[in-house]
N, C-alpha and C positions, 0 to 999 in steps of 0.2 A: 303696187305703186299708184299712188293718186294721178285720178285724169285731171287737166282743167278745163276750164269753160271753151278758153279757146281752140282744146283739143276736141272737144266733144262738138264745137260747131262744125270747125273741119270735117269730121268723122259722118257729123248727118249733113254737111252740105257735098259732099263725094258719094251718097249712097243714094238722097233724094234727089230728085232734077225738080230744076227753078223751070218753072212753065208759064210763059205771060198770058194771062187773061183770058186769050181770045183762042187759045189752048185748052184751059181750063174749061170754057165754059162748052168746049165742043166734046172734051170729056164726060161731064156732066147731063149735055142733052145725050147722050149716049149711053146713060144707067151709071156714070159715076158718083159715087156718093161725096158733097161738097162739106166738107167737116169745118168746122168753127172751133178753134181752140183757145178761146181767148176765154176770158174769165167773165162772169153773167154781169157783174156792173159793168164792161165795156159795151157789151150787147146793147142795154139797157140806157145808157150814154149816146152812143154814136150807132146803132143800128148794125142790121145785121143781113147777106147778101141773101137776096130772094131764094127762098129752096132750100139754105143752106142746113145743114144737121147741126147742133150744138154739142160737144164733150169741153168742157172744161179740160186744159190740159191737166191736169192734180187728178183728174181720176181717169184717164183713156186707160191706161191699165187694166183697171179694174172695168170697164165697160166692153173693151175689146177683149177680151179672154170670153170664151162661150162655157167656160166653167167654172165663173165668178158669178154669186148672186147678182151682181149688178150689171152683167151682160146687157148691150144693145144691140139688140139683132139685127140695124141697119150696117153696122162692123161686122163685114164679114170676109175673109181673108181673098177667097177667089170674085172679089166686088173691086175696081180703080179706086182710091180713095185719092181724092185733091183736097189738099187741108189749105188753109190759111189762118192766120192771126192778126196781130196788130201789124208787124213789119216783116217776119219771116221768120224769124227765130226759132221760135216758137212751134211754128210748121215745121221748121225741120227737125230740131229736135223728136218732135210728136211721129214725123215720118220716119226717122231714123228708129226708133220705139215699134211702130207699124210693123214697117221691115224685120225687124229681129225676131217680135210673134207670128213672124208667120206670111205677112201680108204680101202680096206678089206685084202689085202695080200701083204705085205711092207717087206722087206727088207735091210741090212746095208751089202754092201759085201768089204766096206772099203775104203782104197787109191788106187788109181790108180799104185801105186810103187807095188801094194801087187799083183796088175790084172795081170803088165808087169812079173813080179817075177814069178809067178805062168804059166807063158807060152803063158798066152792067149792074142788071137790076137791084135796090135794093131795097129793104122795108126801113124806116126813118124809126128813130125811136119813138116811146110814146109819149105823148104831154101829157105831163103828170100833172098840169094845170096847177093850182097854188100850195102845193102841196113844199113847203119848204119850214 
């Protein structure tokens, strides 16, 4: 039986916890790993939160498995992981993903607007100066 989208948000916002900011970031200073899942032109556009790790969400799959060539050995299941994206979506899906291979302490701490908003540190993109 086909799931839909609106089932699957359900599904990973009931398994991930929405953690605001100032949560996240005490995670974090604590040995959490701050996961980036947004795709490298947002990065690249609107900047990225100080510290954070990058996986594209199209391949955490393939980088969270430690018996996938493409393994990142900062994913590691017994490690908190606090992921964000653009608005949350994306985080949970990604956390919802986490959870099923394995992962034991996941977190959703939202959009990257909400990280900037909230005060926390962030690197600006870079001026690509006349390059157009």
């Amino acid at each position: 039986m086909a799931i839909s989208l609106q089932e699957m948000m359900a599904e990973a916002n009931a398994a991930v916890a929405r953690i605001p900011v100032e949560k996240a970031q005490e995670l974090v200073a604590q040995g959490a790993l701050l996961l980036d899942v947004r795709d490298a032109p947002e990065l690249e556009a609107q900047g990225r939160a100080t510290g954070s790790h990058h996986v594209p969400r199209g391949m955490l799959e393939f980088r969270a498995d430690p018996n996938s060539p493409f393994h990142d050995t900062a994913l590691r299941p017994d490690r908190p992981v606090v992921l964000h994206c653009a608005s949350g979506g994306r985080a949970a899906l990604a956390g919802k993903l986490l959870i099923d291979m394995g992962f034991s302490e996941v977190y959703n701490a939202g959009g990257f607007a909400e990280w900037k908003e909230a005060g926390a540190a962030v690197e600006e993109p870079v001026d690509r100066g006349m390059t157009s």
